[in-house]
N, C-alpha and C positions, 0 to 999 in steps of 0.2 A: 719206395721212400717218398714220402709228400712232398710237394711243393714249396716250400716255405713263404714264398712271397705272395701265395694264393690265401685269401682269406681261410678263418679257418670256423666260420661260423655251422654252429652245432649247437647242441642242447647245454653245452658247457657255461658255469656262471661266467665266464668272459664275456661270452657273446652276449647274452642275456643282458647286461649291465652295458656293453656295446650301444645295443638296439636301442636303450632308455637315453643314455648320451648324447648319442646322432640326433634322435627324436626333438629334447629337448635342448641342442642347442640350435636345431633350427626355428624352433621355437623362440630361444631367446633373442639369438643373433642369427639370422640365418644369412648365407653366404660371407661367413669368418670362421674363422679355424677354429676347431674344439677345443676345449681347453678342461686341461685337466692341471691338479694342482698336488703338491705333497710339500710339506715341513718339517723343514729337519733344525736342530739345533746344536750347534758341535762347541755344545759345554764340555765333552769327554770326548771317549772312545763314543761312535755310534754304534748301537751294537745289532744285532741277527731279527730282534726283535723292534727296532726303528726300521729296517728293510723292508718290512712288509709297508709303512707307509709308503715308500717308493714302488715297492712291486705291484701293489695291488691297481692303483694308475698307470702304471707303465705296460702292463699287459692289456688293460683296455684302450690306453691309448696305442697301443699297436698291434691290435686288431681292427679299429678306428684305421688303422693308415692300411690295410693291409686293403681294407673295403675300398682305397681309395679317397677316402676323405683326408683335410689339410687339419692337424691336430700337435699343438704345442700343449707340452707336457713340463712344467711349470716348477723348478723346487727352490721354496725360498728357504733361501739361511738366515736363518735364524740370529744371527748372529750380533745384534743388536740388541737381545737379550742380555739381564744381569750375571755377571758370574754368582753362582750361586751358593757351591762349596768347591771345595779339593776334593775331587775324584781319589779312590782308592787306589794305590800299584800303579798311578803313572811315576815313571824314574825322574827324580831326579823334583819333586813336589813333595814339600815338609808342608809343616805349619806355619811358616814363614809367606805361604803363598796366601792365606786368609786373610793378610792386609788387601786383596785384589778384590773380596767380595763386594757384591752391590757395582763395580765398573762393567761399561759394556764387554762383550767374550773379543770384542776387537783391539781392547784396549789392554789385555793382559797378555802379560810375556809371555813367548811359548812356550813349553818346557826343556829343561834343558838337552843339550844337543839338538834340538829342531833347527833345521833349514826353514821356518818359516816365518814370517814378521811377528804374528803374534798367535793367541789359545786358540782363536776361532780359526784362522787360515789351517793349522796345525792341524787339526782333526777334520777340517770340509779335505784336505788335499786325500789324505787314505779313503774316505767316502768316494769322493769322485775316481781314486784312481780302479775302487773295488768295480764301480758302477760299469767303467769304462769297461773292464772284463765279461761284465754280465751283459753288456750288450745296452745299457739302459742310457737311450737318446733323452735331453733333457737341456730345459732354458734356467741355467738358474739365477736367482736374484739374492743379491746379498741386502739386506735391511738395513744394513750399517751405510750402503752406500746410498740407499731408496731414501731414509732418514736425513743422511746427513750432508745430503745435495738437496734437499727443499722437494723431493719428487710428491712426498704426503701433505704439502705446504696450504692445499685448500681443504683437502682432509682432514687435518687436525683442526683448523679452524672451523669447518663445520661439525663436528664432535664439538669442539668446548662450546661453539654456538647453539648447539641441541643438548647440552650436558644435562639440564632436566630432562628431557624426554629418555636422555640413557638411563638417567641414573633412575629414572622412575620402573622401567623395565628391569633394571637388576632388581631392584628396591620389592620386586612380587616375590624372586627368592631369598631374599636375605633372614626373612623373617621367619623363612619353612627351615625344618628341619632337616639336618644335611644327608643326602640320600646315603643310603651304606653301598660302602665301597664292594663293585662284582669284585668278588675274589674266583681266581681261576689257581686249580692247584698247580704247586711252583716245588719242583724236587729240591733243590738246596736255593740255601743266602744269594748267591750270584743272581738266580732266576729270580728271587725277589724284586732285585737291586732293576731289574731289568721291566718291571713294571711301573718303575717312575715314568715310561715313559723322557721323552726329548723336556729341556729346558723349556721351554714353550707352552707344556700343558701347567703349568703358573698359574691359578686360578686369581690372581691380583683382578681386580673390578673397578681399582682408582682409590683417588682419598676421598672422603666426605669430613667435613668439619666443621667449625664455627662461619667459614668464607665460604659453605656450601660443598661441591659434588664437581671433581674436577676427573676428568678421561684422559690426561697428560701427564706425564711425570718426567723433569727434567733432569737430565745430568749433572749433577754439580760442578759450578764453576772453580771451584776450589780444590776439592778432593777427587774429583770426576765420577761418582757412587750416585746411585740412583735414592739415598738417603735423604730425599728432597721432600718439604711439602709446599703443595701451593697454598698461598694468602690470601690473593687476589690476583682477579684478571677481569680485565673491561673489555665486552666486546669491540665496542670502536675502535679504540683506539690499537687493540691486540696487545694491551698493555698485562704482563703476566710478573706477578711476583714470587718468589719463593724462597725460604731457607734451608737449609742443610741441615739435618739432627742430628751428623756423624760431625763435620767441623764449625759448624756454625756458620759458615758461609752465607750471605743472605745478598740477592740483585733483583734488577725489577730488568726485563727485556720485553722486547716486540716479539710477539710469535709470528707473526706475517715476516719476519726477518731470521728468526732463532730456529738452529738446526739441531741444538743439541738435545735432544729428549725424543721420546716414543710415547704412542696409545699405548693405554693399559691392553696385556693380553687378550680381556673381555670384548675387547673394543676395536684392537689392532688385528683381529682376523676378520669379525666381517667387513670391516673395513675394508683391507686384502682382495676377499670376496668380490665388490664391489668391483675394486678399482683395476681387478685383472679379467675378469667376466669369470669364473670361473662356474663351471659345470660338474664338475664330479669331482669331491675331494672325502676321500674315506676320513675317518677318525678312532683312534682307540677308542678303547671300554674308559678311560679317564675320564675321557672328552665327553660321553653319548650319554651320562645319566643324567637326570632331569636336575636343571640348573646349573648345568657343565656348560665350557665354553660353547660347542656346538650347538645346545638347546637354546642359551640365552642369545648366541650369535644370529640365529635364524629370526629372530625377530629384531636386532640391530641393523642386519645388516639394511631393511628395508632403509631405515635414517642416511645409509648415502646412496639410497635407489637402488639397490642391489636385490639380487634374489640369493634363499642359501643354497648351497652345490646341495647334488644329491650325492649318494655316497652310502658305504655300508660300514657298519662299527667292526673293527677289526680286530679279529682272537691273540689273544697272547701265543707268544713263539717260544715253544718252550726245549730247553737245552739238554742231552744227554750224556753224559760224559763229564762233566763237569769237576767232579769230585779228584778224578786225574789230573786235572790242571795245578798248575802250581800256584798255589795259595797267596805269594806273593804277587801275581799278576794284578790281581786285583779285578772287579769288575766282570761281566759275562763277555763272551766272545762278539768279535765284530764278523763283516764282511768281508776283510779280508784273510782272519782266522782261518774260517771257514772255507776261502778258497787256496790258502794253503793244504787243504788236504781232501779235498771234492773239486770237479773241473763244473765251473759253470754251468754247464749245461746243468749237473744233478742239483746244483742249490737251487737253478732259475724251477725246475720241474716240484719241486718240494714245496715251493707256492706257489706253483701253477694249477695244482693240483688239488687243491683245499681251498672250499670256497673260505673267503674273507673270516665269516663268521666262527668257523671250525680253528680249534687250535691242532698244531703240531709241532713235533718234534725235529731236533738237528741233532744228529748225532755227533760225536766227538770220541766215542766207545766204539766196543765191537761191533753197535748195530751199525756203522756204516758199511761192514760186509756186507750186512742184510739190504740194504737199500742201496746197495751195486747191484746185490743180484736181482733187486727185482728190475731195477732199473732196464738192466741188462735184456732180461725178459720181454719190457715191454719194447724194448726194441728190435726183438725178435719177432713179435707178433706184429708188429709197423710193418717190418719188411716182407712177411709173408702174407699182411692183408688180415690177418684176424683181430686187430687190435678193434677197442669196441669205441665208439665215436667220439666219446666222453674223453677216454684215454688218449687217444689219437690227437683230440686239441690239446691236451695237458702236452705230452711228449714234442708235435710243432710246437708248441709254444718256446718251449726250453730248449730246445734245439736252436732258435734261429729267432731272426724279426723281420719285421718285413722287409729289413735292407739285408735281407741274406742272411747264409745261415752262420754261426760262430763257430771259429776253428775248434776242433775233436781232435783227438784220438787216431791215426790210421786205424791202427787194431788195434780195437779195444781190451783186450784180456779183459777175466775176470779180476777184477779189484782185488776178492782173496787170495787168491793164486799172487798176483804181484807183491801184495804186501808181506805175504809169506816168503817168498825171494830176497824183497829188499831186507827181510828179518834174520834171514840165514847168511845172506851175501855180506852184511856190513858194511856196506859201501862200497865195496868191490865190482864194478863196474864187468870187467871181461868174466866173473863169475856168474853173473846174472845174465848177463848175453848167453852165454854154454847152457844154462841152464834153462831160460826161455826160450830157447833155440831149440830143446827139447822137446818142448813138450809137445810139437807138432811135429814128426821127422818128416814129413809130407810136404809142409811148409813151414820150414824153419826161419827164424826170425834172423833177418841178415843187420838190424843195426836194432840199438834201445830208441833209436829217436822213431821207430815205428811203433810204440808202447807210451810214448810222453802226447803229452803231460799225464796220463792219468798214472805213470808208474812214479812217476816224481812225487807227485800226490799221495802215492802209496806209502813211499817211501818218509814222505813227513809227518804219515800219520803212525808208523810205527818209531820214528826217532821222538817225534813230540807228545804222544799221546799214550803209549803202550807202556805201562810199570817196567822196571830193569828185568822185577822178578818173572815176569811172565815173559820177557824176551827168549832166543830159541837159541841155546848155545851147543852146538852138534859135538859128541863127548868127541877126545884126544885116543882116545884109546877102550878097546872092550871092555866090559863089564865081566869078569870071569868070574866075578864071585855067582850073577846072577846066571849067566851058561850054565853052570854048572850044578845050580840047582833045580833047573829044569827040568821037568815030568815028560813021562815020551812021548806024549798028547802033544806039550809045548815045541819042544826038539820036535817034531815031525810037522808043525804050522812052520816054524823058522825053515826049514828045509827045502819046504814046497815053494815059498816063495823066493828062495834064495835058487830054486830049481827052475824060477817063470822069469826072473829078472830079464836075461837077456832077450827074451821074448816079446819081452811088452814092455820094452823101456820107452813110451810114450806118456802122456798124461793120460790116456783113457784107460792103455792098457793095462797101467801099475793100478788105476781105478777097478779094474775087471780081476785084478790079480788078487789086490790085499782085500777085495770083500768076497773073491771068489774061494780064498784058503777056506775057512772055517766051514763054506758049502760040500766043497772035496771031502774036508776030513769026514763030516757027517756022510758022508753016501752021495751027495747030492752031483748034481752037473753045476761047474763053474756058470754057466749062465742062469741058472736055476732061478725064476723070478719070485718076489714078494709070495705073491698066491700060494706058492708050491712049498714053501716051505713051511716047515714049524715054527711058532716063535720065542722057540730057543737058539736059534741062528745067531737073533741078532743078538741073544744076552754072550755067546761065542765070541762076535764079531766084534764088538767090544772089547774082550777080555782080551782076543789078537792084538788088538788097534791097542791097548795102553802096555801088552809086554813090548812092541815096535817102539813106542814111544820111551819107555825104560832104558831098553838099549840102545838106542839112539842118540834120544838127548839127556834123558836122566829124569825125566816126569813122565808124570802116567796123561799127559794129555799136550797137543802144540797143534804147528799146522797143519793142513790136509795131508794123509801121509804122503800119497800119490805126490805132489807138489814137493814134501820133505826128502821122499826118496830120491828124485830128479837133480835136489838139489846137492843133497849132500853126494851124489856118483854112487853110479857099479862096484869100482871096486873097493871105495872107503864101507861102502854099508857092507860088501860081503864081510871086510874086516873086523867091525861091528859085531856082525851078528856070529861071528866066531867060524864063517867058514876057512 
């Protein structure tokens, strides 16, 4: 098993994007901390695909630390941002909430039932508490408070004092034609919804009008909406007028004094930039096409002496399962969804593992069997040394950081195996201990809390995720009409194995039994491999595998049988199967 607090540098795109980081910020700044930076905005739920802005810096700033180097990892909230609509499936949000649009997300009510002051702390607190699980170390800053304590106080004044030179800068795209939007394919509405990106990618650029090209826009005094335009403003005096188009509101204030307002989006990131040193800050596909924030930012940012971060555009995070979710929720799943029913470690390794650029998948379906088992695998190959070096970084990675590695699992079980138990068991605790206790008689499991979190996990992905119809309901009683119609081909499969039960009541051995029936009947040796046989074995093995399933649960298909057998006992399945 590796080290975890030993760097983990390899050919991997971590290290890679590492190397360029260190480089140049000793370049920019050298002997001061790296800085890395990410943007969230919690107009809503944030969801699986706003993480990758978090992930994709948080794993190079902690291979950054892991080298040794001092690296503040930077996430501003956003939250000074307009509210912009009423999100979908949050409880307890009508129509009645759209009186709140155009106010900052700090100034609108939580929703109902939240423990939290208002919209924006509401959604940053479940972010940070997901964050805290995945391990993800981070400085963050709230805008609302950077804003409205005068911290941006010579920053906005040197914007509206170069507000020609911005606006002449925007002013080379306004006039081009708007690039088309990268579309990445998106399986349903949810994953669409989930390409808006964060409140923040806002392409707002300022007002321009008859009083010229202003990079500020005020809060209203009145209504408190961003419904504002400016009139006039005097550099000397920082004399700034504006009115309200929503109530008509109209004042004249000092900006060298007035807290209430923000830079236009265009304006207020390289700004950001600037004023935090920032070095490496990725950006969606939103942000990177030409005359996107990030394009036009990189030549703002020089107006407050800044240089733009480096960074790589990062792939849509796309969802599987989706369709099983209940319609009512609304919106794609978050961080914390998702660590509902995966243990950290498998979410951190899913974007550890794909460079930035590359999209992929979360499961919320059955493929989260599949991506246990491999997971599983590659942790097999860790411990015995063959893992391949690429792999080897992905797996440290998600494991651990450089302050250690994140609580696992004693034993791991396989994921299918468990979910298949919590499916059978119903929440029957001391059923699922006898039953996972089995499947090893060598070393049996003496408590559940040697199987959690990942069996918990299991467990809420078959209550939250699995249709009623496909759940595994083990019948009351035999099936005599189908006994009974039975072929002596069929009666002689049921026999055999009803004659190996107590033999191999293990999980391998019930694995060696129910695929070794169909080899017997044929002439073959119970261990008879692939090679040796014909392949009508496996059209056989099959045909065994869904009459087991028949009498058992009543469908021609569920869980592993080996796993079903275990659970359901010796002597209910002899019962079953009519001995």
């Amino acid at each position: 098993m590796p080290i975890v607090a030993q760097s983990t540098e390899t050919t991997d795109w971590v290290s890679r994007f590492a190397d360029e980081v260190i480089e140049e910020s000793e370049r920019r700044a050298p002997g001061k901390p790296v800085v890395v930076a990410s943007g969230l905005s919690p107009s809503g739920p944030i969801h699986l695909g706003n993480l990758r802005e978090v992930m994709t810096p948080h794993l190079v700033a902690d291979e950054i630390r892991r080298r040794g180097h001092q690296v503040r990892h930077l996430i501003s909230w956003d939250d000074y941002d307009r509210y912009r609509k009423v999100p979908a499936g949050i409880a307890g949000v009508d129509e009645s909430w759209a009186e709140h649009i155009g106010k900052p997300l700090t100034s609108v009510p939580a929703p109902e039932g939240s423990a939290h002051p208002n919209w924006a702390e509401h959604f940053k607190a479940a972010m940070t508490a997901s964050l805290a699980q995945l391990g993800v170390e981070f400085d963050g800053i709230s805008q609302t408070e950077q804003y409205t304590s005068g911290a941006y106080r010579e920053q906005i004044l040197h914007a509206m004092k170069h507000r020609n030179d911005i606006d002449a800068i925007l002013d080379q795209y306004r006039t081009k034609k708007a690039p088309k939007k990268q579309q990445q394919k998106a399986v349903d509405a949810a994953e669409l919804e989930a390409e808006e990106g964060s409140g923040a990618a806002s392409e707002d650029d300022g007002s321009s009008g008859s009083a010229g090209y202003f990079p500020y826009k005020p809060y209203c005094g009145g209504c408190g909406k961003d419904l504002t335009t400016v009139t006039s403003y005097d550099d000397d005096s920082t004399e700034l007028a504006y009115t309200c188009t929503a109530c008509g509101f109209a004042e004249t204030v000092r900006l060298s004094e007035f807290n209430r307002g923000k830079l236009v989006w265009k304006v207020d990131w390289p700004m950001r930039w600037a004023y935090e040193g920032v070095i490496f800050e990725p950006s969606g596909v939103d942000h990177s096409s030409p005359g996107s924030s990030f394009q036009v930012g990189g030549q703002i940012v020089g107006i407050f002496g800044g240089e733009q971060p480096i960074g790589p555009m990062y792939a849509f995070v796309g969802i599987s399962g989706m369709a099983k979710m209940s319609s009512s929720r609304g919106g794609v799943p978050t961080p914390a969804d998702a660590l509902k029913i995966m243990e950290p470690q498998l979410l951190r390794w899913l974007y550890a593992r794909r460079r930035p650029n590359q999209s992929f998948k979360i499961a919320f379906d059955q493929e989260i069997q599949r991506l246990y088992d491999e997971w599983d695998k590659l942790a097999a190959k860790v411990t015995d040394g063959s893992a391949l070096p690429g792999d080897l970084a992905a797996y440290t990675r998600a494991v651990g950081t450089a302050a250690g590695e994140l609580p696992a699992t004693p034993r791991p079980l396989p994921y299918r195996t468990l979910a298949s138990v919590a499916d059978i068991t119903a929440g029957h605790e001391d059923q699922a201990l006898r039953i996972l206790s089995e499947l090893d008689p060598e070393q049996p499991l003496a408590t559940l809390d040697e199987v959690r979190p990942r069996y918990d996990k299991a467990e809420a992905w078959i209550n939250t995720h699995v249709p009623a119809d496909q759940r595994t309901i083990v019948r009351d009683e035999p099936d005599t009409d189908l006994l009974k119609s039975l072929d002596e081909a069929s009666q002689q499969s049921v026999r055999l194995l009803l004659d190996g039960l107590a033999d191999h009541w293990s999980l391998d051995g019930l694995t060696h039994l129910v695929y070794g029936v169909p080899k017997v009947q044929a002439g073959f040796a119970a261990d008879a491999t692939p090679k040796e046989l014909p392949p009508e074995i496996k059209t056989a093995q099959r045909t065994f595998f869904a009459l087991l399933y028949h009498l058992l649960v009543g469908r021609d298909t569920g869980p592993r049988l080996p796993t079903l057998l275990l659970a359901v006992g010796q002597d209910r399945v002899r019962h079953l199967l009519g001995a």
